[in-house]
C-alpha positions in Angstrom: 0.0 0.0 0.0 2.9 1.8 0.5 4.0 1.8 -3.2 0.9 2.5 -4.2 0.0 5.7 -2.3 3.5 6.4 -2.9 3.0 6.1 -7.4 2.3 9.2 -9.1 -0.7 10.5 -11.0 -0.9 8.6 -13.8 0.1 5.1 -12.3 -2.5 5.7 -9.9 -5.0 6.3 -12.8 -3.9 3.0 -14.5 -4.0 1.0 -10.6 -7.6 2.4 -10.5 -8.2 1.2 -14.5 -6.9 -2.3 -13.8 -8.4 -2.5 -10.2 -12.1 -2.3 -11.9 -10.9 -4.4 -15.2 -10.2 -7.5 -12.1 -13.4 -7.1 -10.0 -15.5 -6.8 -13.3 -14.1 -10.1 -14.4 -14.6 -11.7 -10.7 -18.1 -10.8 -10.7 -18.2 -12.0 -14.2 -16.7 -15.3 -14.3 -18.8 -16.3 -10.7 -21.7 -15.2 -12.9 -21.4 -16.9 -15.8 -20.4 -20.4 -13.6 -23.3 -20.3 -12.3 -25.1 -19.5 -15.2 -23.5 -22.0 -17.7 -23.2 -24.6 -14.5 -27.5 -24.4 -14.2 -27.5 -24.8 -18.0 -25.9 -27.7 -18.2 -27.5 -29.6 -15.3 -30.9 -28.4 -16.4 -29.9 -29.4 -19.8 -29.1 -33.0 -19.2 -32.0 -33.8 -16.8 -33.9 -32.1 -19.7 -33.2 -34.5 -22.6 -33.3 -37.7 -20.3 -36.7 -36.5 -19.7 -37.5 -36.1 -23.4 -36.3 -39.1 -24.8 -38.3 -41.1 -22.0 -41.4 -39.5 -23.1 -43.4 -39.9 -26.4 -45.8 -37.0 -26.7 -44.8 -33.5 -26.7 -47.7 -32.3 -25.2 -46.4 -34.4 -21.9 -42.7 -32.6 -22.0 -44.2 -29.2 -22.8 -46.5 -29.7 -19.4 -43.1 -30.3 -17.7 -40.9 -27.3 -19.4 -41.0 -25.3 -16.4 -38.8 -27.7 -14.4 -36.2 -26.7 -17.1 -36.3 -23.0 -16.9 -32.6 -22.7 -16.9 -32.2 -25.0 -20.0 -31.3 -23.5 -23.9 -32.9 -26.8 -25.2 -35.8 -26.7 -22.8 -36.4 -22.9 -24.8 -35.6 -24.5 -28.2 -38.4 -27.0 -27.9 -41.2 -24.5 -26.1 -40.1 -22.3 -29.8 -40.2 -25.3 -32.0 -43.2 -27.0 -30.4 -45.2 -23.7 -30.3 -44.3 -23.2 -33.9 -45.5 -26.6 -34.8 -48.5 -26.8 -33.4 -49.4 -23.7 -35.1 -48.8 -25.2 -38.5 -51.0 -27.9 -37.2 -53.5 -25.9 -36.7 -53.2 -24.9 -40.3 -53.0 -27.7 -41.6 -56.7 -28.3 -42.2 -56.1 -25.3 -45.1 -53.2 -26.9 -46.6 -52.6 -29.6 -49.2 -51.1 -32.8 -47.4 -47.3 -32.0 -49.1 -47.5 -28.4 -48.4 -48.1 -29.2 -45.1 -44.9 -31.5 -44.9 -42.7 -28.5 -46.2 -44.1 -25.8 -44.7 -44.5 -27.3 -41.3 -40.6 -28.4 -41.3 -39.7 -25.0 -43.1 -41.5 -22.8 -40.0 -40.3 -24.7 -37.1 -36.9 -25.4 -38.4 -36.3 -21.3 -38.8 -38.3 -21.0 -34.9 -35.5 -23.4 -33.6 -32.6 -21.2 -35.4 -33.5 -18.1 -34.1 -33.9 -19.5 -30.9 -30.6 -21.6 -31.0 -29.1 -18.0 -32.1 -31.1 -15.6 -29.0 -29.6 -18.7 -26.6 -25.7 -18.9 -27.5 -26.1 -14.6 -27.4 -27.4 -15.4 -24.1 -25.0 -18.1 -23.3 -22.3 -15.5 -24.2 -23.1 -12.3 -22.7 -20.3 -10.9 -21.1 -17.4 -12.8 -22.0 -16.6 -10.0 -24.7 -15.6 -8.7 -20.9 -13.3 -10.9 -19.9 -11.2 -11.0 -23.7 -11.0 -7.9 -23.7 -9.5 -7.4 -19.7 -7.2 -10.3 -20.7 -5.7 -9.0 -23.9 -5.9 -5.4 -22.7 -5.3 -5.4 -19.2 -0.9 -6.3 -19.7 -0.5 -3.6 -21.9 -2.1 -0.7 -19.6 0.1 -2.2 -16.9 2.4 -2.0 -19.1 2.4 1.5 -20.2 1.9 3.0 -16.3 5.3 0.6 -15.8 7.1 2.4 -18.2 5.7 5.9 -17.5 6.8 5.3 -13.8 10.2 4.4 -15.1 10.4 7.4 -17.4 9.5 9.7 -14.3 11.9 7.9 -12.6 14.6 9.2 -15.0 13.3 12.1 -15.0 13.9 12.5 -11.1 17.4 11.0 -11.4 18.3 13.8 -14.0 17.1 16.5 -11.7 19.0 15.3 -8.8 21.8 14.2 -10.4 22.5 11.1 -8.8 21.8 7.8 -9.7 22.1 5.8 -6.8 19.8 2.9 -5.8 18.5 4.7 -3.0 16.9 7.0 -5.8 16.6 5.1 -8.5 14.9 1.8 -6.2 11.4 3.4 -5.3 10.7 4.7 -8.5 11.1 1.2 -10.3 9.1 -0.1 -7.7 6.1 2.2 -8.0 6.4 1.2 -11.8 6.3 -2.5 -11.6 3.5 -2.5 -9.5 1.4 -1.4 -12.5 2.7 -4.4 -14.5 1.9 -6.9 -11.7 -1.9 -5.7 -11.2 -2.4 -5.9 -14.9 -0.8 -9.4 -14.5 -3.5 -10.1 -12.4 -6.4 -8.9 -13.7 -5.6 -10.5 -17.3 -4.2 -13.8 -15.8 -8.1 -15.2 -14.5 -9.8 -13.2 -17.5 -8.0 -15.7 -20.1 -8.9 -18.6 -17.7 -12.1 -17.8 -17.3 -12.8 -16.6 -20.8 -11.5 -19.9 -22.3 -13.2 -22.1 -20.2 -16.6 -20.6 -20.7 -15.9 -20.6 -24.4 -15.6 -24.1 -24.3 -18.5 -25.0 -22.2 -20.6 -22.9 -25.0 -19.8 -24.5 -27.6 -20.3 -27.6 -25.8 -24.2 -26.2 -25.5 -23.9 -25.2 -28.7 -23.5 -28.6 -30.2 -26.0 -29.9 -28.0 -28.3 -27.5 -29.7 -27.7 -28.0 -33.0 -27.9 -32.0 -32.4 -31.4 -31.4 -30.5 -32.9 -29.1 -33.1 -32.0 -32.2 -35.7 -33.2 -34.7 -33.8 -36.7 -32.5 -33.0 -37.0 -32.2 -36.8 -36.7 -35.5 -37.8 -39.4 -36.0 -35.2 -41.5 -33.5 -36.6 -40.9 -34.9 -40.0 -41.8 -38.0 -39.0 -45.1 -36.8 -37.1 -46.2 -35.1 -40.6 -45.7 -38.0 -42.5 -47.6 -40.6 -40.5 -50.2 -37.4 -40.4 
């Protein structure tokens, strides 16, 4: 604490900079475990409870149990969407009804697929940018402590450790905090990135899988 009340002006202004960048990523990265942690739980229960079913009137009833699951939301959209082609279906030539009931609730499921991995995402943006950003701005108050440093030495004309020591010191300090705020960032950022795309492909295999079904349900129709 010292060192720090000790730094001038503008490495105090980058210590304040990087300070926020770390507890913006800490409140982030407890966030988004918990958020992608309930996801995946509420995701698997979810699809051990669809595939022991056989009516999706029966899961639909159960949906809110899932709240926290991207494929419980993809089948509320798909279902919803294809039970209203259903309904239409009494206006409709038998193969229309085929293609336009697979067309309507394939495009439901990609926009929901899409509004889930946004959601899925939110804030990580955060965390790239503290971990690629947050070395260099402890960087640059690291060397514009050692530059005022210099600039001390040439005023007093003596450049012995007992001057020269502190003013390094209140330099590296900047390049230490940004080391620390960009070090759990990365970690963090990575990690979530992977369990994304992780949901992701979950996703993508579940909005196949409730096509075929749908495809399947028109047919025997």
């Amino acid at each position: 604490m010292e060192i720090i009340m000790g730094a001038g002006l503008v490495v105090k202004l980058v210590l304040i900079v990087l300070v926020y960048f770390s507890v913006v990523s800490w409140a982030i990265i407890f966030y988004k475990w918990r958020v992608v942690h309930r996801a995946m739980k509420d995701s698997d229960r979810f699809l051990e409870f669809f595939w022991s079913k056989k009516h999706f009137e029966t899961v639909g009833q159960n949906l809110k149990d899932f709240s926290r699951s991207p494929l419980a939301t993809l089948f509320r959209e798909g279902y919803q969407e294809f039970a209203r082609t259903q309904r239409q279906k009494a206006e409709e030539k038998p193969s229309e009804a085929v293609f336009r009931s697979s067309d309507y609730v394939g495009r439901a499921l990609k926009r929901a697929t899409t509004s889930e991995t946004q959601r899925l995402e939110k804030f990580l943006p955060f965390l790239a940018t503290t971990g690629s950003t947050a070395p260099f701005i402890g960087l640059f108050g690291t060397v514009w402590g050692i530059m005022d440093s210099f600039h001390s030495i040439g005023q007093t004309g003596s450049a012995s450790l007992a001057v020269v020591a502190p003013g390094i010191s209140e330099a590296l300090i900047a390049t230490a905090i940004g080391l620390v705020a960009a070090i759990p960032a990365v970690v963090g950022y990575n990690h979530f990135v992977h369990k994304v795309n992780v949901l992701s492909g979950e996703m993508d295999n579940f909005c196949q899988e409730f096509l075929n079904i749908v495809e399947r349900l028109q047919r025997r129709a």
